[in-house]
Structure formats: structure tokens, C-alpha cells
C-alpha distance (Angstrom), angle and dihedral (degrees) to the residues before:
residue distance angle dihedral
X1 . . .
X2 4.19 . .
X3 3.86 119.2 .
X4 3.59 90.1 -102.0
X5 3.49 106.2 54.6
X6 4.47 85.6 40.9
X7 3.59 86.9 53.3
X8 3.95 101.9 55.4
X9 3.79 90.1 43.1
X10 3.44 92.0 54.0
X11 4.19 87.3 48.0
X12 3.38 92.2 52.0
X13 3.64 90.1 53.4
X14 3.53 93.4 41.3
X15 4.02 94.5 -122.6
X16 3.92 119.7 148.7
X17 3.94 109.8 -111.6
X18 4.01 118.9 -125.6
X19 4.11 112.5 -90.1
X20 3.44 83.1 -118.0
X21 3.90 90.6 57.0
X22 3.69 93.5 51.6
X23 4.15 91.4 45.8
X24 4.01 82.0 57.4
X25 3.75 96.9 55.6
X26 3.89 91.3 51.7
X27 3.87 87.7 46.4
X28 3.67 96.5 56.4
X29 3.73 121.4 117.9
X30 4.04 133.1 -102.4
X31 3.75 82.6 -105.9
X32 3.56 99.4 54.9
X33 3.24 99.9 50.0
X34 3.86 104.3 98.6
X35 3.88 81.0 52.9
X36 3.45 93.2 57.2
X37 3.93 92.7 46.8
X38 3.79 92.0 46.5
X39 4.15 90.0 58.2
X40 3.77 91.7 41.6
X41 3.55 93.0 45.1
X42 3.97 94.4 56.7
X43 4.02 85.2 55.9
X44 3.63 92.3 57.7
X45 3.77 98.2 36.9
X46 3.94 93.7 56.0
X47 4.12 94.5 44.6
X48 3.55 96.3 35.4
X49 4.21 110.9 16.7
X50 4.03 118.1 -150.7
X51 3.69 91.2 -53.9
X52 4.01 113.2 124.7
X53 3.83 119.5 -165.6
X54 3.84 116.5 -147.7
X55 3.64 120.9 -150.4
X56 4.20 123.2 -163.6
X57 3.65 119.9 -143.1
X58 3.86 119.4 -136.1
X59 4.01 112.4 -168.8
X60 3.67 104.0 -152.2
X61 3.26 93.2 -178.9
X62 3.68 137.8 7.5
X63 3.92 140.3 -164.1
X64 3.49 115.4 -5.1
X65 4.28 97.0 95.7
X66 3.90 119.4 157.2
X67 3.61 92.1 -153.6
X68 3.87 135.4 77.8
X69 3.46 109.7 -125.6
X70 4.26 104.2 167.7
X71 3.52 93.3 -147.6
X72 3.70 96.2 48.2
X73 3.66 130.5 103.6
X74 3.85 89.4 -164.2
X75 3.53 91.1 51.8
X76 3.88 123.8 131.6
X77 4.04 116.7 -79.9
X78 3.97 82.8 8.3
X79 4.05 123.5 161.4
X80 3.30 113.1 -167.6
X81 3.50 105.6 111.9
X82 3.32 106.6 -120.7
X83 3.89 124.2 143.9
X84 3.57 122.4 -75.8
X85 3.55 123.8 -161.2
X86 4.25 146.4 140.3
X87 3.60 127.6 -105.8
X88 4.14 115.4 -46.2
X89 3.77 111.6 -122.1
X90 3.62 119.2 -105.7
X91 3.89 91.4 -102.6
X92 3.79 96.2 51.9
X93 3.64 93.5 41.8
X94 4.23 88.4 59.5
X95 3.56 88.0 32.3
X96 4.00 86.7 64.8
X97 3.75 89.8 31.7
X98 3.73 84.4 62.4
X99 4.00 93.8 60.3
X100 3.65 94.0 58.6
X101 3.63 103.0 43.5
X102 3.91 86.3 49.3
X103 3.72 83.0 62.6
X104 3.91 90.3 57.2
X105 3.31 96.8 -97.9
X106 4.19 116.4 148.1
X107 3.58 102.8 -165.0
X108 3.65 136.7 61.8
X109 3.97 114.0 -157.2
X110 3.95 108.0 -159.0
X111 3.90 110.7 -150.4
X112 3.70 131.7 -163.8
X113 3.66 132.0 169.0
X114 3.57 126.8 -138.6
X115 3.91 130.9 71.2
X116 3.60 95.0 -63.7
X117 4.39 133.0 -53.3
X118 3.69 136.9 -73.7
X119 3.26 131.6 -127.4
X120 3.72 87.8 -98.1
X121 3.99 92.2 51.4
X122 3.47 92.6 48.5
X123 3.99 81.6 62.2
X124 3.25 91.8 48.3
X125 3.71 91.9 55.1
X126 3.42 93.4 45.2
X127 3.76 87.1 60.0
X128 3.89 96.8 54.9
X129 3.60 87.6 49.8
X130 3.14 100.5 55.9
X131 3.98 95.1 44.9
X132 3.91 87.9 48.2
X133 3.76 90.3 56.9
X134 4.24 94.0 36.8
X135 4.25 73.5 72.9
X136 3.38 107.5 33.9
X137 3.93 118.3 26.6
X138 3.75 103.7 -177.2
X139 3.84 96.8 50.0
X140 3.50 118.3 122.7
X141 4.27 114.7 -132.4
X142 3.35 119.2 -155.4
X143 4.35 111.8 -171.4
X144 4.18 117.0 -142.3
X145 3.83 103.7 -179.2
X146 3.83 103.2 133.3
X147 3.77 124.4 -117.8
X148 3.57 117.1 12.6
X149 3.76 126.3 -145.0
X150 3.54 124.7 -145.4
X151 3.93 116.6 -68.4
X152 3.96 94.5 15.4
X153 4.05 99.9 93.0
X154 4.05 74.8 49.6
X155 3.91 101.4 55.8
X156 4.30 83.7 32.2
X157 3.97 89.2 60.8
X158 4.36 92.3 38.9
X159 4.03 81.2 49.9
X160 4.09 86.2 59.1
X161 3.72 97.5 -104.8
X162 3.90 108.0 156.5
X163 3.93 104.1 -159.6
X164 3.96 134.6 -3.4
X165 4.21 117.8 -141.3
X166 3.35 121.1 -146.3
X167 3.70 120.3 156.5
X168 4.02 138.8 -144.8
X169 3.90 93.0 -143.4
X170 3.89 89.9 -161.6
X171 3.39 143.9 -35.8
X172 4.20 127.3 -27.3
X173 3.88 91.1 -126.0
X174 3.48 91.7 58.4
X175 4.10 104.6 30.5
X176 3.61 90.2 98.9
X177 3.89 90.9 68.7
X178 3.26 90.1 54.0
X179 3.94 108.8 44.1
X180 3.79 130.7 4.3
X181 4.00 103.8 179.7
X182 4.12 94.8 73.9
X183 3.71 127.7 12.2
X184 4.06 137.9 -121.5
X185 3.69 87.4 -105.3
X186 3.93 91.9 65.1
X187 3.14 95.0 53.5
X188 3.46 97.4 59.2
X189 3.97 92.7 44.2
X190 3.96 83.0 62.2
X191 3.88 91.4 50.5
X192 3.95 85.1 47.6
X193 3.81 97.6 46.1
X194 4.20 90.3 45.6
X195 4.42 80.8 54.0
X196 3.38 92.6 50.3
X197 3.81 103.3 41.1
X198 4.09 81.6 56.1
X199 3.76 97.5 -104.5
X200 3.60 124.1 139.9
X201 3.95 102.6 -103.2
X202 3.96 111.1 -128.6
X203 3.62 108.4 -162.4
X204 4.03 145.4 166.8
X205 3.29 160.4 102.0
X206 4.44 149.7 -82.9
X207 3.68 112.3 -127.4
X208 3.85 118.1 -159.6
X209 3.87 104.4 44.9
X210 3.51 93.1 118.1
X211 3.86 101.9 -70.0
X212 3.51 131.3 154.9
X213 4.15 118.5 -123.5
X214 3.85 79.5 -108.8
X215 3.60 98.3 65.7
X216 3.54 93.3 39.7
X217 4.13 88.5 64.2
X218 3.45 82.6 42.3
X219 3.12 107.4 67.8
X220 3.51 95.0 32.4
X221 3.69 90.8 60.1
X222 3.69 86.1 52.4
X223 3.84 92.2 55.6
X224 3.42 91.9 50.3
X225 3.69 97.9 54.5
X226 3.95 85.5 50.8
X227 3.61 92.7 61.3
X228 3.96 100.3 -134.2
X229 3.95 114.4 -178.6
X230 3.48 96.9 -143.8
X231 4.09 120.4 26.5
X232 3.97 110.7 -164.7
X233 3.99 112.6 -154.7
X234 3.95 108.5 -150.8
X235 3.52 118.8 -162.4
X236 4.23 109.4 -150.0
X237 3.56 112.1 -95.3
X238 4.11 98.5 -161.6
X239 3.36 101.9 -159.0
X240 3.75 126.8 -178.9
X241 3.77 118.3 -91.9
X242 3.89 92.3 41.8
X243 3.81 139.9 105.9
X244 3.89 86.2 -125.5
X245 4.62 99.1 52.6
X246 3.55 93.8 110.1
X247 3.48 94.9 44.6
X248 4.09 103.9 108.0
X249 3.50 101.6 148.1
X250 3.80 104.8 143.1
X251 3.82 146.2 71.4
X252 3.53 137.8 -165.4
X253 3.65 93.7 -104.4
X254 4.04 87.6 54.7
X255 3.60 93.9 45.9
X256 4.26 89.0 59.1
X257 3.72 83.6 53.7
X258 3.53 98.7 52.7
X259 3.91 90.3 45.4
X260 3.80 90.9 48.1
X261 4.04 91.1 47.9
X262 3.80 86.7 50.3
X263 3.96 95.0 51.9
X264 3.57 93.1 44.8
X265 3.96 95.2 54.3
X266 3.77 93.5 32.7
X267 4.32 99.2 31.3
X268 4.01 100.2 153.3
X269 3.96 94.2 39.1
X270 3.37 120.2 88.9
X271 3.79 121.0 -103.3
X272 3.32 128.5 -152.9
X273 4.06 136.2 -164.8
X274 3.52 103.3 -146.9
X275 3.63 133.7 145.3
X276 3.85 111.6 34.4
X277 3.46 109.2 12.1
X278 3.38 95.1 127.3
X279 3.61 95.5 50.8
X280 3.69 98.6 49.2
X281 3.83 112.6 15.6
X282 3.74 79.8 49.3
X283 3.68 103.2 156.1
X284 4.06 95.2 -3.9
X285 4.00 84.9 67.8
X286 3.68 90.5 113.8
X287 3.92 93.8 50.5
X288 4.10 87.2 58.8
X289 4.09 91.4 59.2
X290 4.07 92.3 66.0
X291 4.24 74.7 58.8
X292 3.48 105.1 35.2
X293 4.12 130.0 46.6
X294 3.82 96.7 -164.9
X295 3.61 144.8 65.5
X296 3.66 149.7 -172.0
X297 3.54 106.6 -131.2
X298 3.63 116.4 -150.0
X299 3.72 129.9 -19.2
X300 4.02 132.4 -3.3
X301 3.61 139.1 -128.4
X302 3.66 95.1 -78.6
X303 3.62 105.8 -5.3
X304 3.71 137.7 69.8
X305 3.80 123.3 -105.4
X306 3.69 130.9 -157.5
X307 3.79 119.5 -81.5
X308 4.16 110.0 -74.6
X309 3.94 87.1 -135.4
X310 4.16 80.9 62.2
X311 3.56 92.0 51.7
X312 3.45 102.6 58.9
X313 3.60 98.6 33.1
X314 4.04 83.2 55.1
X315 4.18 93.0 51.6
X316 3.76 85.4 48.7
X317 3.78 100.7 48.4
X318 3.37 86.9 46.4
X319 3.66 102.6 60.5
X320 3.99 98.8 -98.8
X321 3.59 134.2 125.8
X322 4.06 120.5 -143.7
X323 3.83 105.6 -114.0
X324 3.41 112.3 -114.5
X325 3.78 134.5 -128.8
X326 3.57 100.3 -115.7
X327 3.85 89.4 43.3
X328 3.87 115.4 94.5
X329 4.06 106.7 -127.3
X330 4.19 92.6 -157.7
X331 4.00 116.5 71.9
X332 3.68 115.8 -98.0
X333 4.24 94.2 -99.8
X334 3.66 91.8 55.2
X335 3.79 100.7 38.6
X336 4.30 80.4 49.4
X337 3.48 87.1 57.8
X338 4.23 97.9 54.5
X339 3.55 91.9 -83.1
X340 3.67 101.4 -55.8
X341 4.04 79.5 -65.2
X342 4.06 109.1 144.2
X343 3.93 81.3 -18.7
X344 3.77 91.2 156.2
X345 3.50 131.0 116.4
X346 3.42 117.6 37.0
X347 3.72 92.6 2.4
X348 3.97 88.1 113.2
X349 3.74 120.2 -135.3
X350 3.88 90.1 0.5
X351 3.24 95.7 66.5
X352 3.34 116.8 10.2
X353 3.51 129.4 143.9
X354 3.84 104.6 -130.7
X355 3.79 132.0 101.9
X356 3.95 85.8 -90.5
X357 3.63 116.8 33.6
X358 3.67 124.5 126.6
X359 3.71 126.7 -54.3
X360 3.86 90.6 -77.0
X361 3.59 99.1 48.0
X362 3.67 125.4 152.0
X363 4.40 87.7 -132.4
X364 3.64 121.1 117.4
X365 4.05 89.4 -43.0
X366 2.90 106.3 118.5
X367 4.05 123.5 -145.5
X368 4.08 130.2 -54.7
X369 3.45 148.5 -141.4
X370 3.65 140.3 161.3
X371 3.88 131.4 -131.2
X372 3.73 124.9 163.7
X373 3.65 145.4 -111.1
X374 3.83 122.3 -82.2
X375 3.36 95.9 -2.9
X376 4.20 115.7 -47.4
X377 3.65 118.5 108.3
X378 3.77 97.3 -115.9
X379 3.65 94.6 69.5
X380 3.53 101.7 -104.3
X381 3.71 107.3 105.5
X382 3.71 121.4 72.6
X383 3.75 85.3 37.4
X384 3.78 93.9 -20.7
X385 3.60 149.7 156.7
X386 3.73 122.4 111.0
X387 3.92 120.9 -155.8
X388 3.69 128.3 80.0
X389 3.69 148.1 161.6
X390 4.25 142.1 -158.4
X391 3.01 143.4 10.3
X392 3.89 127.3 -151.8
X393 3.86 138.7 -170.3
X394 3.74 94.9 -141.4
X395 4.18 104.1 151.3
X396 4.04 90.4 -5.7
X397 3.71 93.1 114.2
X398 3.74 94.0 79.7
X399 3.45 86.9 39.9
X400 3.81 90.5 54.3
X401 3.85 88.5 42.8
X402 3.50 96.7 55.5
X403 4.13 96.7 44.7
X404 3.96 85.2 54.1
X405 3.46 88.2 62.5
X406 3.65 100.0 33.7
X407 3.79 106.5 46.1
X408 3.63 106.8 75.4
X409 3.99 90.7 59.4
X410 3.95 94.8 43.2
X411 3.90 113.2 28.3
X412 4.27 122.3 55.3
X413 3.47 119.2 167.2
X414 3.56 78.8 -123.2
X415 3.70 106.1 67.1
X416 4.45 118.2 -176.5
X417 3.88 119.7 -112.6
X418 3.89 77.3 -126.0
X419 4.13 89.9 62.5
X420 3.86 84.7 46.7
X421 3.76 95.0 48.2
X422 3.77 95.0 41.2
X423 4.04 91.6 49.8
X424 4.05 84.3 51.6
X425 3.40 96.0 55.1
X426 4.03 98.3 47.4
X427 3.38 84.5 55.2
X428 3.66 102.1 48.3
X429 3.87 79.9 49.0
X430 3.07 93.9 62.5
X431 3.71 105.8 48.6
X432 4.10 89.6 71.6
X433 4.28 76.2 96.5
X434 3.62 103.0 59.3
X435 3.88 101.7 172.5
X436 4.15 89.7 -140.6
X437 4.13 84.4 155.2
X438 3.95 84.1 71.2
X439 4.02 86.4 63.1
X440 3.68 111.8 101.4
X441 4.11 128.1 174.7
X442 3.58 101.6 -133.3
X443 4.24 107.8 -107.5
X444 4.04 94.3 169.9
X445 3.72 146.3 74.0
X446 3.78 131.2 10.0
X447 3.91 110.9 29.2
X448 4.10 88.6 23.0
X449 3.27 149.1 89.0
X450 3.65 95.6 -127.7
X451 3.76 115.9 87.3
X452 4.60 109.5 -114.6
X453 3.49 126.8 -90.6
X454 4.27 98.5 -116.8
């Protein structure tokens, strides 16, 4: 049987594909590509329909970070003009809140920068929460305040948070390179205290920092076998002023790749494009929803968006339906079993502990974590936002049709270090046209004058 056809079986029983089957799907070929998204796309259609959840960002707080993040424009000693300024007050906070979830978005993502809160902050928090949801009962509230301490992702939950992000970035051999003030194993004790305190664990990763396709399995491996809800892809936003400018290593065609290896080692989690899109999906954006069943909508922490009004009219010219808020976004085992939240042991196939349990299983995974895009903590800065919604099949039949007939002759599980080498270089190719005039410093919404892109 060819990797394609292996690889949606497997999603549609939930089993975690072979490294060496996720290497393959990042090795494919420009020409292969709608193949690839057709067989992804029938993984996320049957766990999660043609429903896409969008998710709002709130920055709480911006600039002003002690640690040294390369991808971040928040980061310590960093230039890149972006706003700085302290904690919003409760009232602005839901006042912003408010923009977004007029836009139909279901989720609020609370971002702070810095290392992680005090005591005091997680007040603070608590506070905006409880304003946001004075307003707007149903929404959900997801927290992004860096590392937690012990007790906070306790009093965060009692305060009616719903989730807590906090991404991986990329993989634990290479972490180092990236950041030097905290390590790869605190993140993942942050994802692991959110589980535990009953949160909904938000967790992922930023592709095109530099990594090789073996980190990128890597850490998604290690996501799964966290067992994050909600896994945010961030595409690297290199902005000027940071270690990571000249770092334009992707395309749109890579991007779909990355999505589709995501969805096929993680198929009954949600998956969100966040961070980056824009910038490197560019006008393939509506390709990555038959991949992905969440969205960011509108602008980042400390980058600009596209137009709300765009984002909806591109989920419904695509064939997708905005998620609704009395629909639940996770399938029906893993919302039975809390959400997927600290469903481990003895949850059966959504958390087992075998070589092929759900996509949180305690297998050869590895661990999990969840750091944003450019530089916030809920993965939505250096290519970053975290939330997202449906996924549809509009126009995939042909797609479908075509890979059926194509597969046999261009995917084996067994794919050449000459296909690998040959994708690599189209790519690199192909980053000669960095699009830097689609990087924008965020000017508008919370913390401004200027009313928010939603």
C-alpha cells in the first residue's frame, strides 16, 4: 500500500505513523503536493468536518521580555519597534475581546510577555477573565503567560480560564540554538502542569527557523505524546531587529507539507494555522483549511494580520463553515474524555501508552510544549497565532480522484535521499522571493489608539 493511502488509514484509526512516514510527507515533491493535501484532508474532514474554529488574540502585554527568544520581537535588547506597554486593564482587555468574538471568533487567547507571571499577574489575569466572561458567557479563554509556577495553572482554572498555551517551538536537540534563558524541558513542565491543573493544553511549534525536516517530526512527535488539545503551527515571521530576519526558509508549498505532516501524526487534535499564514501560505491559504480546523482571525501579537472580512469570506469560498459556539470543536471520544486534557492512562486510544495510541499517546513521542510565533507565548509571534476552526471538502473530490490514481507511481513509504534532496532544493529555490513587504509591525487594536483589525 503507498504512504498516502497507509497514512489516512492510520488517521482514521487514530494510530501514530512511523518517523520515517512523516519524513516522507515533508520530502514530497512540488507536484505532489495536492496529493498529499487530498489524503490529509480526508483525516481532518472525517474527525473534524468543514467546521473551522477562530480564535482572537488579546496582547496583554507587549515588549518588555527578560528572555532571549531569537525569533522574538519582544525579546530582550530587541529593536524592532514594536509597541511596548504594561498590563491592559480588565475593561480594555474585554473591550478588545469584544472585536474578535464579533467576528465569530470562539476563543480568546490571553498573551503576556515575559518569562512567565507572578502571583500578582496571575491576579491580574484572573481579573480580565472574569470581565471577558461578565460579557460573554460561552466564550472559551485560553491563558499564554509563559512558565507557570506551582499552584498558578490551579488559581488560572478556579478564575474560569479554559486552556493555557505554551509551545515547544522545535525540537529539544536543537532548543539551545534557539533560546538560552530557559530550557526545552520547561516548557514541557508548563504543558504538564496546565494537564494536570485540568486545563485544556495548547501546544506547538514554529517551522522555518532554520530546522531540519528531522526536528520538525521531532517535535511533533513530542507534542503528540503530550496530548495537547489544540496544536498551533507558526510559520517564522523574520522580522527586522531579530537574530532570526534573514531567516526565509519556507514556501507555500512547504508550509502544506508541514500542515499535512502535523494532521497525519496528530489527526483528532485540533490544528491550527497561526502565526505566518499570511506571509507564507499567501495565496495557498485556502488549500491549508482542508488541513487545518482552526484559525487566528485577524492580527497577532506584534504583527498585522489580514483583514477579518478576508478571513471569513476565504473559509466560505472555500467550502467551510465557521464553527459555532454551541458546537464542540474536539471529536466526541476526546471531548468524553475532559477534552483530551490529562486523558492518559486508562483513557484508551487517547491516551494510551503503546506505539499507536491516539495523538497524545505516551509511545515513543516523546514530551510537548507550546511556545508561540514571533515571540509571544501563545504561539503566535514569530509566525504565530494559535486558535482555529473547520475544515471542509469543498473541490477535494477531484483532488481525491486524481491522488487515487496517482499515488502508487509517486509516494513509497520508502522515499530516496534523492526525493529528499531534490524537494530541498525547490524550496530553497524558491525562497530568492521572500515577500518581506507582507511584514507589518502591528499599529492597531488593544494597547492603541487605532480600533483592531477583526
Amino acid at each position: 500500500m503507498n504512504l498516502l493511502n497507509t497514512l489516512v488509514d492510520k488517521g482514521l484509526r487514530r494510530e501514530t505513523p512511523t518517523r520515517e512516514e512523516a519524513l516522507a510527507v515533508l520530502a514530497t515533491s512540488d507536484d505532489d503536493v495536492l496529493d498529499v493535501v487530498a489524503a490529509a484532508g480526508r483525516v481532518r474532514r472525517h474527525w473534524f468536518g468543514r467546521r473551522v474554529k477562530l480564535n482572537y488574540l488579546v496582547n496583554l502585554k507587549s515588549g518588555l521580555c527578560p528572555e532571549d527568544c531569537s525569533y522574538c520581537s519582544q525579546r530582550l535588547g530587541s529593536d524592532t519597534g514594536i509597541l511596548k506597554y504594561s498590563w491592559l486593564k480588565p475593561e480594555e482587555a474585554s473591550k478588545a475581546a469584544a472585536a474578535g468574538l464579533a467576528g465569530g471568533a470562539k476563543r480568546v487567547c490571553l498573551v503576556a510577555s515575559g518569562r512567565g507571571p507572578t502571583d500578582r499577574d496571575v491576579e491580574r489575569v484572573a481579573g480580565t477573565i472574569a470581565a471577558i466572561k461578565e460579557r460573554h458567557e460561552d466564550v472559551e479563554v485560553c491563558a499564554c503567560l509563559g512558565l507557570l509556577s506551582e499552584g498558578q495553572a490551579e488559581r488560572l482554572r478556579a478564575a474560569g480560564a479554559d486552556a493555557y498555551n505554551h509551545n515547544l517551538n522545535t525540537s529539544e536537540a536543537t532548543y539551545g540554538d534557539i533560546t538560552t534563558t530557559h530550557t526545552y524541558a520547561d516548557r514541557v513542565d508548563t504543558v504538564r502542569k496546565a494537564h494536570a491543573a485540568g486545563l485544556s493544553a495548547c501546544s506547538g511549534l514554529i517551522a522555518g527557523m532554520g530546522e531540519s525536516d528531522e526536528d520538525l517530526v521531532d517535535v511533533v512527535f513530542a507534542l503528540r505524546a503530550l496530548d495537547p488539545d489544540s496544536v498551533p503551527v507558526n510559520f517564522l515571521i523574520p522580522v527586522e531587529g531579530t537574530p532570526l530576519a534573514a531567516e526565509w526558509n519556507l514556501t507555500p508549498q512547504r508550509c502544506l507539507r508541514i500542515l499535512a505532516m502535523v494532521r497525519f501524526v496528530c489527526p483528532d487534535v485540533e490544528v491550527r494555522i497561526a502565526g505566518g499564514r499570511e506571509v507564507h501560505l499567501r495565496t495557498l491559504q485556502p488549500l491549508a483549511l482542508h488541513l487545518a480546523n482552526s484559525i487566528f482571525l485577524g492580527d497577532y501579537l506584534t504583527t498585522e494580520g489580514q483583514a477579518g472580512r478576508a478571513d471569513l469570506e476565504m473559509i466560505a469560498d472555500a467550502g467551510f463553515e465557521v464553527e459555532g459556539a454551541d458546537e464542540v470543536t474536539l471529536p466526541a471520544h476526546r471531548a468524553a474524555a475532559g477534552g483530551g486534557c490529562g486523558a492518559h492512562e486508562g483513557a484508551g486510544a487517547c491516551g494510551s501508552h503503546g506505539d499507536g495510541g491516539a495523538c497524545g499517546s505516551h509511545g515513543d513521542g516523546g514530551a510537548c510544549g507550546s511556545h508561540g510565533g514571533e515571540g509571544a507565548e501563545c504561539g503566535t509571534e514569530a509566525g504565530g497565532a494559535g486558535c482555529g476552526g473547520h475544515a471542509g471538502a469543498a473541490g477535494s473530490t477531484a483532488a481525491e480522484s486524481a491522488a487515487a490514481g496517482a499515488d502508487a507511481a509517486r509516494t513509497d513509504a520508502a522515499r530516496t535521499d534523492a526525493a529528499r534532496t531534490d524537494a530541498a532544493r525547490t524550496d530553497a529555490a524558491r525562497t530568492d522571493a521572500a515577500r518581506t513587504d507582507l511584514v507589518a509591525v502591528r499599529r492597531r487594536g488593544a494597547g492603541t489608539d487605532l480600533a483592531p483589525n477583526a
